[in-house]
Backbone bond lengths (Angstrom), bond angles and torsions (degrees), N, CA, C in turn:
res aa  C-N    CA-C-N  psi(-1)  N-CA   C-N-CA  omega(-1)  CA-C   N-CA-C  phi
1 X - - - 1.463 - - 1.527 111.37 -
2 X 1.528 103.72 -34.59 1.489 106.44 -170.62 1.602 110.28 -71.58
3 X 1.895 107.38 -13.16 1.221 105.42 173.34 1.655 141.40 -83.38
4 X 1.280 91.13 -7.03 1.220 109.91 174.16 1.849 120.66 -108.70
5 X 1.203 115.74 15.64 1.735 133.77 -145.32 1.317 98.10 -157.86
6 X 1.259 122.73 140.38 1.638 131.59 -176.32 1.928 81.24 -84.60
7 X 1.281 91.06 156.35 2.250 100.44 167.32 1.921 102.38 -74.82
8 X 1.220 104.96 -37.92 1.163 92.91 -173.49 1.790 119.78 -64.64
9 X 1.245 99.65 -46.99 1.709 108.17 173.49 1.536 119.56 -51.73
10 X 1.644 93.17 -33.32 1.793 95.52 -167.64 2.221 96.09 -88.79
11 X 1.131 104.32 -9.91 1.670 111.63 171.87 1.318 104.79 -58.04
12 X 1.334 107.38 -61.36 1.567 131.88 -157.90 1.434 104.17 -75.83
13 X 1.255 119.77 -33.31 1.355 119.23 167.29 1.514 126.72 -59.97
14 X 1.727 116.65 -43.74 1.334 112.39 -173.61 1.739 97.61 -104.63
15 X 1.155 113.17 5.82 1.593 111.01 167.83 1.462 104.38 88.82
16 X 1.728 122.26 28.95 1.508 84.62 175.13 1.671 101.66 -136.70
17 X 1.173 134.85 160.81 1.474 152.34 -170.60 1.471 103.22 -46.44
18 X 1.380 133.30 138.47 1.255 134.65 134.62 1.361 121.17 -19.70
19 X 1.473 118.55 -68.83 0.660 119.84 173.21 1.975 143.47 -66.04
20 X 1.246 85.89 -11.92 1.938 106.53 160.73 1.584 99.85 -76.70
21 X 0.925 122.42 -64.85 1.936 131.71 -165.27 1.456 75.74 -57.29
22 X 1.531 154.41 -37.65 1.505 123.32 -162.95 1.770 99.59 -88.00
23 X 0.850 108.65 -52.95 1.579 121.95 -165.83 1.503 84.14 -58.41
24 X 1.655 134.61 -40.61 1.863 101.27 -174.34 1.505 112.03 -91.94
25 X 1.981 115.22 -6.12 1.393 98.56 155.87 1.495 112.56 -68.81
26 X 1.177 132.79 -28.79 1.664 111.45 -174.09 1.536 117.88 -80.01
27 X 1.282 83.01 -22.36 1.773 82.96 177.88 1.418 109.74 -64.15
28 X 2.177 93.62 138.33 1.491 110.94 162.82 1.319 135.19 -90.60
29 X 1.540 128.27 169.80 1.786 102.30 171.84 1.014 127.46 -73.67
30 X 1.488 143.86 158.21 1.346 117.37 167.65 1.072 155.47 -75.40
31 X 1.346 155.55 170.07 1.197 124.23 -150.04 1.952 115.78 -83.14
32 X 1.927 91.61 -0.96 1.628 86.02 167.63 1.707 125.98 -81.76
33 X 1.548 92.92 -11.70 1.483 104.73 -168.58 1.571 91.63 -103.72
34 X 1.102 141.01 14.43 1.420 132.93 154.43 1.290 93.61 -106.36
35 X 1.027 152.28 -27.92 1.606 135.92 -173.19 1.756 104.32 -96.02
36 X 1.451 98.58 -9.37 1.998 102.26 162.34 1.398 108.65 -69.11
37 X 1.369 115.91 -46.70 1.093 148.71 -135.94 1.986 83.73 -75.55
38 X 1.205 100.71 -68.52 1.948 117.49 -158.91 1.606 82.75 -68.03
39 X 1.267 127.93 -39.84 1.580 117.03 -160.01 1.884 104.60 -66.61
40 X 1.331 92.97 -41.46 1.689 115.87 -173.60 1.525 99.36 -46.03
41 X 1.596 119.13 -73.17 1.188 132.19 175.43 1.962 109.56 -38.39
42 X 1.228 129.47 -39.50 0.907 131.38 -176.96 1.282 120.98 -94.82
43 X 1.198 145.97 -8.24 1.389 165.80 153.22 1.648 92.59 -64.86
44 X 1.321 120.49 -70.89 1.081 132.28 -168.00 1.814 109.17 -42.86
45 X 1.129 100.15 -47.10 1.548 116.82 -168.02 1.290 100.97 -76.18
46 X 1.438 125.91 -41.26 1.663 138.31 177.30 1.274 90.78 -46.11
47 X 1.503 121.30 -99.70 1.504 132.50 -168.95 1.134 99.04 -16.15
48 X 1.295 134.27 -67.69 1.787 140.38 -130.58 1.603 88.40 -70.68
49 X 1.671 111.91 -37.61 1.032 97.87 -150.79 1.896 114.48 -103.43
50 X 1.632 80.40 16.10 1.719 94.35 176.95 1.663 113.48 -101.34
51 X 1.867 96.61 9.88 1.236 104.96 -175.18 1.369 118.18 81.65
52 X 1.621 130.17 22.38 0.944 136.17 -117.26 1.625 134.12 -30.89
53 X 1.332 107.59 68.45 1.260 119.02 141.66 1.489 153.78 -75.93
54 X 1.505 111.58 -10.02 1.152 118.64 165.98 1.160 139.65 -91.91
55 X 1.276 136.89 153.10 1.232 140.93 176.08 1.236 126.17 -86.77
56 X 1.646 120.11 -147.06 1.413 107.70 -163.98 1.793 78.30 -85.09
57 X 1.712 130.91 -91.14 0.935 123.47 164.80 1.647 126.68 26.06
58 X 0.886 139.20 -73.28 1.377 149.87 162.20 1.480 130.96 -42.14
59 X 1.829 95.13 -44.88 1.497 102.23 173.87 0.930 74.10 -103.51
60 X 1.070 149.01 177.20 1.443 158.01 -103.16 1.186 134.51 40.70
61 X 1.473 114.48 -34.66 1.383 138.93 -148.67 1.880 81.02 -110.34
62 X 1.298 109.42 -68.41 1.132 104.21 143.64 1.575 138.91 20.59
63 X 1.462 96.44 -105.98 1.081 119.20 159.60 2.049 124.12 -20.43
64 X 1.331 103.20 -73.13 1.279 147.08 -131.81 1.747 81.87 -87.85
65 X 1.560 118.21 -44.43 0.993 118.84 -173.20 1.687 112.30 -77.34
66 X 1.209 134.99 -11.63 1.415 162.05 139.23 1.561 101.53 -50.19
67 X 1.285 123.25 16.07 1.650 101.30 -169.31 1.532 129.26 18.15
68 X 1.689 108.98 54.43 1.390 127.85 158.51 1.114 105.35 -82.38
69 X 1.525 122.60 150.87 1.303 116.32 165.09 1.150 110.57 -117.35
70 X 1.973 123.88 117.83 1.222 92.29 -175.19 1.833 81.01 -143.84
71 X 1.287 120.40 178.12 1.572 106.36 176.05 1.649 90.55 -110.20
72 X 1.254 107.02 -171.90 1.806 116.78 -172.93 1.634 107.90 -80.26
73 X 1.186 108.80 -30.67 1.214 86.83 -172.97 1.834 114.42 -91.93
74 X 1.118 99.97 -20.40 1.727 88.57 171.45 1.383 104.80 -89.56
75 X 1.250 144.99 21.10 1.300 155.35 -177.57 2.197 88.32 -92.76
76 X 1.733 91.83 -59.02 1.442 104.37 -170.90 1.265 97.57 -59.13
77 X 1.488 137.23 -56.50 1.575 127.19 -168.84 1.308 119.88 -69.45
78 X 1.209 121.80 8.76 1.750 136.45 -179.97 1.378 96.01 -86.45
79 X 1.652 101.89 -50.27 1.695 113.57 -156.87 1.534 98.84 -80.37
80 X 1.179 111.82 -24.86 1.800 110.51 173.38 1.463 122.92 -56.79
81 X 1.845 86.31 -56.71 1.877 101.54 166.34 1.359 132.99 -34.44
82 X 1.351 100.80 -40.07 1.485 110.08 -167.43 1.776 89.96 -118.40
83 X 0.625 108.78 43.50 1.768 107.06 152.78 1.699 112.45 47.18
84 X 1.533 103.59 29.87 1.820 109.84 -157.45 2.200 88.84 -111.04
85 X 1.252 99.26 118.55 1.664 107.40 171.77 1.964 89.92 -132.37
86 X 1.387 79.42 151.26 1.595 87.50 148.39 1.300 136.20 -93.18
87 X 1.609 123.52 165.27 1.240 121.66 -146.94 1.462 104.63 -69.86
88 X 1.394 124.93 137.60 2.177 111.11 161.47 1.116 96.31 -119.33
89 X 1.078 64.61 166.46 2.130 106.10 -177.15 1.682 92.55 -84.70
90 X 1.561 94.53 119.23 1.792 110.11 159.83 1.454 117.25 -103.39
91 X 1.276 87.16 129.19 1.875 118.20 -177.41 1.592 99.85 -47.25
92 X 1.386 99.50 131.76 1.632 104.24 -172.28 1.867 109.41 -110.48
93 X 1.018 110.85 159.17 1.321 127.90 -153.94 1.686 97.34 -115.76
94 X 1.260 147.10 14.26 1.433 132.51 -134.42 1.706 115.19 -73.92
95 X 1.429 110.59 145.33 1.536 112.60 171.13 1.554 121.67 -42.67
96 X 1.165 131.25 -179.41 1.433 141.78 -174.46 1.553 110.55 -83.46
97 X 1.023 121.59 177.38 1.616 122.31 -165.93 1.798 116.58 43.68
98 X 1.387 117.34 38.40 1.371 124.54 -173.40 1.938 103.50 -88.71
99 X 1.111 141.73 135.20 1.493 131.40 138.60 1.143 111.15 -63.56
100 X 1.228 109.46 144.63 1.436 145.92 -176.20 2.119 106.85 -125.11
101 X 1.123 82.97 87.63 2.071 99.33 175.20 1.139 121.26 -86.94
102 X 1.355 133.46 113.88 1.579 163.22 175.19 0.955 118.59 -104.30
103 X 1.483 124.62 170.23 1.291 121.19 150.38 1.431 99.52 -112.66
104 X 2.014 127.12 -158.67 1.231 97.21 -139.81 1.416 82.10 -120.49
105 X 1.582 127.94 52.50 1.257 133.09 165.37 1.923 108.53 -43.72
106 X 1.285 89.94 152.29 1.575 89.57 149.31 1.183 150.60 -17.58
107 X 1.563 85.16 -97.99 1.443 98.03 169.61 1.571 126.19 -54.08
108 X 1.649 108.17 -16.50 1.752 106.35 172.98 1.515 120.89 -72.68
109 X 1.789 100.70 -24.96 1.829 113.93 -170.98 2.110 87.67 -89.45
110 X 1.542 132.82 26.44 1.287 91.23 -156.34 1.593 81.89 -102.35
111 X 1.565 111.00 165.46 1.563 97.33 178.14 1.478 121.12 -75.61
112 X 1.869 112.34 -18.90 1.557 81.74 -179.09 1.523 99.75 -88.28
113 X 1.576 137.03 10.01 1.558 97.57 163.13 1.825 117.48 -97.01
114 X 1.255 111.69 -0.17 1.542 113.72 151.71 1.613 111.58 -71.15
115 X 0.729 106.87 -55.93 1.869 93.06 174.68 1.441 110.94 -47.44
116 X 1.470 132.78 -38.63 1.406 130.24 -173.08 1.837 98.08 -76.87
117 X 1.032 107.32 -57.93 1.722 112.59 167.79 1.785 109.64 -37.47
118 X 1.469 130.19 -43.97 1.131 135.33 -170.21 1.638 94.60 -79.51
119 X 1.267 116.13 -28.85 1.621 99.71 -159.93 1.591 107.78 -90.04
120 X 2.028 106.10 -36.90 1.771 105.44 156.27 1.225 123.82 -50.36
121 X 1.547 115.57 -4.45 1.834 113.47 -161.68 1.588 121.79 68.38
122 X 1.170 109.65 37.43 1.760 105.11 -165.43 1.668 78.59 -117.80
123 X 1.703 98.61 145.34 1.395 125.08 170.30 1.148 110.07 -90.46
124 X 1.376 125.70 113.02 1.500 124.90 -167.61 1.992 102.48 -82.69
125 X 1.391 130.00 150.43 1.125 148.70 -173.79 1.519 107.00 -156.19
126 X 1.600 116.28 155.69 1.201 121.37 -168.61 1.722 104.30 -154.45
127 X 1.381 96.79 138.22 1.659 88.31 169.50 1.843 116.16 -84.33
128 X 1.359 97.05 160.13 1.587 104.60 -176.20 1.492 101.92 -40.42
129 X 1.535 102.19 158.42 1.415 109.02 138.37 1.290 151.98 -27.17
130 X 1.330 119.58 111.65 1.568 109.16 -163.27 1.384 111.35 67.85
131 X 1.309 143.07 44.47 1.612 139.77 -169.01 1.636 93.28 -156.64
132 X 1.003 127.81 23.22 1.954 130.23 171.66 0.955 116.03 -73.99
133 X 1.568 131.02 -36.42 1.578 112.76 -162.74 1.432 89.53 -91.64
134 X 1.826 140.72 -44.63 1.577 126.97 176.83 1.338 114.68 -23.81
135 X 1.810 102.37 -58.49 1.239 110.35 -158.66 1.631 106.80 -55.42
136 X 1.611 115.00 -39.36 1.386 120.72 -162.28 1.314 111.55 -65.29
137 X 1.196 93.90 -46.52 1.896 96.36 178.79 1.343 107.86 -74.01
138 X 1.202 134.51 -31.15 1.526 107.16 -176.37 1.592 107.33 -81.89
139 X 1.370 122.21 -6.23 1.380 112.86 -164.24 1.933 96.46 -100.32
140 X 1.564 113.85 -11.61 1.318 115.12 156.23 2.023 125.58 -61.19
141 X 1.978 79.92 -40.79 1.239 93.17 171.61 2.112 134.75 -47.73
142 X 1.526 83.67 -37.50 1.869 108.91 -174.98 1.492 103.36 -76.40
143 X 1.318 107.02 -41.03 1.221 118.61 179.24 1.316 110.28 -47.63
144 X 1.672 126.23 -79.00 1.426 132.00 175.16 1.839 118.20 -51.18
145 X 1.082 95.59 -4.75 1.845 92.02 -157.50 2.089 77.17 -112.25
146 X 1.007 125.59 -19.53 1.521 122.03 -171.34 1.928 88.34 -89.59
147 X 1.279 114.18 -49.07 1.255 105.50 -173.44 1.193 111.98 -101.86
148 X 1.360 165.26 22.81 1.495 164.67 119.56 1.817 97.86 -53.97
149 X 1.170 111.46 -52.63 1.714 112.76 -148.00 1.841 91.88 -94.13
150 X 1.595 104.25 2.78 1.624 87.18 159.45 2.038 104.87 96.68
151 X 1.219 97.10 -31.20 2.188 100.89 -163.28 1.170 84.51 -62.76
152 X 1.467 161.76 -57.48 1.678 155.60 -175.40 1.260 103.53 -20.14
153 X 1.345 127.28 -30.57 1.542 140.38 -140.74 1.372 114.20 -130.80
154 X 1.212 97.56 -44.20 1.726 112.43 -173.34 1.721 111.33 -122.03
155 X 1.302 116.98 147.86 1.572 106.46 168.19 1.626 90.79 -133.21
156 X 1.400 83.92 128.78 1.689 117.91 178.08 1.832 110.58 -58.04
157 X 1.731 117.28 127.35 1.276 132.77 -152.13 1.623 74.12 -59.77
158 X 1.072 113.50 -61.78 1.953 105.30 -170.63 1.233 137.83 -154.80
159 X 1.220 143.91 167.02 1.497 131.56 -160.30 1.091 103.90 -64.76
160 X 1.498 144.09 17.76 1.807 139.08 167.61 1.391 86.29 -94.66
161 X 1.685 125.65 -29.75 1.686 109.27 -164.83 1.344 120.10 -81.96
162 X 1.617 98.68 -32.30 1.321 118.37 -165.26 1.338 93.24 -69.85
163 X 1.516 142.07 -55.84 0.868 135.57 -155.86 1.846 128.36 -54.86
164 X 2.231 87.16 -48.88 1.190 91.51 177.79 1.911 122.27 -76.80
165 X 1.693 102.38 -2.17 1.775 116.45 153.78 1.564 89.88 -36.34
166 X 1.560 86.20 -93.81 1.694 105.14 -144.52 1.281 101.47 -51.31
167 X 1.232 142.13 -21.08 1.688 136.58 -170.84 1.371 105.67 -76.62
168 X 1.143 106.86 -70.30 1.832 111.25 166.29 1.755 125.36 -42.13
169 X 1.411 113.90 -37.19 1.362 107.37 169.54 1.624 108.93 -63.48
170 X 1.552 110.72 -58.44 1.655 110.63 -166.49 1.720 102.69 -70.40
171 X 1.138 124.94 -53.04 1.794 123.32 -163.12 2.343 81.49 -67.71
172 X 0.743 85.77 -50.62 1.818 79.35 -158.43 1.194 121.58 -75.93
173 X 1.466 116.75 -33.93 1.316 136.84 -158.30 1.799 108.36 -98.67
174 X 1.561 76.77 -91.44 1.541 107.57 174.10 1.941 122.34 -34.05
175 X 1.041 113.74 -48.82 1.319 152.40 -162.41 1.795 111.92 -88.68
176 X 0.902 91.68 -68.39 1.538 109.27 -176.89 1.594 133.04 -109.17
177 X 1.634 101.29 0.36 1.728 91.29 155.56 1.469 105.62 -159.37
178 X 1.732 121.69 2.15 1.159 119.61 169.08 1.375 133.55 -59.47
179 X 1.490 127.99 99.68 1.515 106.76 176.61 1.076 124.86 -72.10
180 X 1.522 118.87 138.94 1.662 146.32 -169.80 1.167 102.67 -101.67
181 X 1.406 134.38 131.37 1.552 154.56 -170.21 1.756 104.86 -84.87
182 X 1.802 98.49 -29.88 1.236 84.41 -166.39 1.401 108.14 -103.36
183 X 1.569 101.50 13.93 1.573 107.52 178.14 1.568 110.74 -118.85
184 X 1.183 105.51 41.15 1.717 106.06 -176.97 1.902 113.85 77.47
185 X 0.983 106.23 18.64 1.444 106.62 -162.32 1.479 129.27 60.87
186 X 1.690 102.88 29.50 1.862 113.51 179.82 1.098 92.49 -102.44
187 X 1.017 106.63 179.66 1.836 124.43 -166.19 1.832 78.88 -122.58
188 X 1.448 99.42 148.81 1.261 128.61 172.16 1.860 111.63 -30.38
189 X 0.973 109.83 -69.25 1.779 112.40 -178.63 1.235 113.34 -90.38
190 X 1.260 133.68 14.56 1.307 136.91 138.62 1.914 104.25 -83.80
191 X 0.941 126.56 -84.13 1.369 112.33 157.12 1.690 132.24 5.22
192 X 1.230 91.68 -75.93 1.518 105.79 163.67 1.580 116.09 -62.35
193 X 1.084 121.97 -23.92 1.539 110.09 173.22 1.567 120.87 -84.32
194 X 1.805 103.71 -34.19 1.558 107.95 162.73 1.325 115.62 -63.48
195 X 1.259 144.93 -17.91 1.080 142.03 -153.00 1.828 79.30 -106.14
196 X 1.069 139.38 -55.45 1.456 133.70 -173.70 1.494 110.73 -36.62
197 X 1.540 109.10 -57.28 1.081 141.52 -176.90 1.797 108.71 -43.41
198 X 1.182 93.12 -68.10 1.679 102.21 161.46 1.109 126.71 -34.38
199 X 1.354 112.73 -70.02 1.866 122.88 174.96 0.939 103.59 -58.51
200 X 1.714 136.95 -43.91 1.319 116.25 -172.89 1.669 125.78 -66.27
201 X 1.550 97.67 -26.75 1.847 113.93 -178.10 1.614 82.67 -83.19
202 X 1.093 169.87 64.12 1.314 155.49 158.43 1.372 83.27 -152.79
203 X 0.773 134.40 -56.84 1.997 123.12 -173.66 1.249 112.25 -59.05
């Protein structure tokens, strides 16, 4: 604009000093908005590269392990900025003739929540006796691996696709660079290698 427009006319037009238009070309950002700036780029790159499944939580850990310094919650208002959440699990709606898997709590044998089970159409099933906490964790397990790896959403053209899904999430993903909340924020074979490490300095 300024090339086609004297500076002085286009000054006088929006009302402001020569000398303001010089002082905000020299001006730099500050040094919080350059250290927004490097964090942004790196948050950004985290997610992408968690497949974007992670949240603020996750990169953070992230972060932190980079000797960034950042606390959680301006970690979280970075990830707001840029439109970055981690992946959730959407509430499912399923057709009729579905199982419905428990263990053999209470409240699963009680009749009014079999009557509510009878009226969705779900076939109630239960694991053995004494067999609840397996069942729980692996059915936490389906849960994250149905919604990280996308199948919640998508159904794979065919069992050659599905397969190489689920192989690539757990050997690549899952396994080897996902951080786990309930493992300190290590991924499984990092975990497993500190823990080697341990027994071996203890023997």
């Amino acid at each position: 604009m300024k090339g086609a427009h004297p500076v002085e006319g286009l000054c006088e037009l929006l009302q402001v000093s020569r000398s303001g238009r010089c002082s905000w070309r020299r001006a730099r950002p500050s040094r919080r908005a350059t250290q927004d700036a490097a964090l942004s780029e790196q948050i950004v790159r985290f997610h992408a590269r968690s497949r974007r499944t992670y949240g603020s939580p996750r990169i953070l850990q992230d972060l932190q392990e980079q000797k960034l310094r950042i606390s959680r919650r301006r970690c979280a208002r970075r990830n707001r900025e840029h439109g970055l959440q981690g992946r959730k699990r959407h509430r499912r709606r399923p057709a009729s003739d579905v199982l419905h898997h428990s263990d053999q709590g209470v409240q699963y044998a009680s009749g009014e929540y079999r009557q509510a089970l009878q009226v969705a159409g779900l076939d109630c099933s239960m694991s053995r006796r004494g067999h609840c906490y397996d069942n729980a964790m692996m059915e936490s397990f389906w849960s994250t691996l149905k919604t990280e790896a996308g199948l919640d959403s998508v159904v794979p053209l065919n069992r050659c696709a599905a397969e190489s899904i689920i192989f690539d999430y757990i050997e690549c993903f899952y396994s080897r660079s996902r951080r786990h909340s309930s493992l300190s924020y290590l991924f499984p074979v990092a975990f497993e290698q500190q823990a080697n490490i341990k027994d071996t300095s203890a023997a």
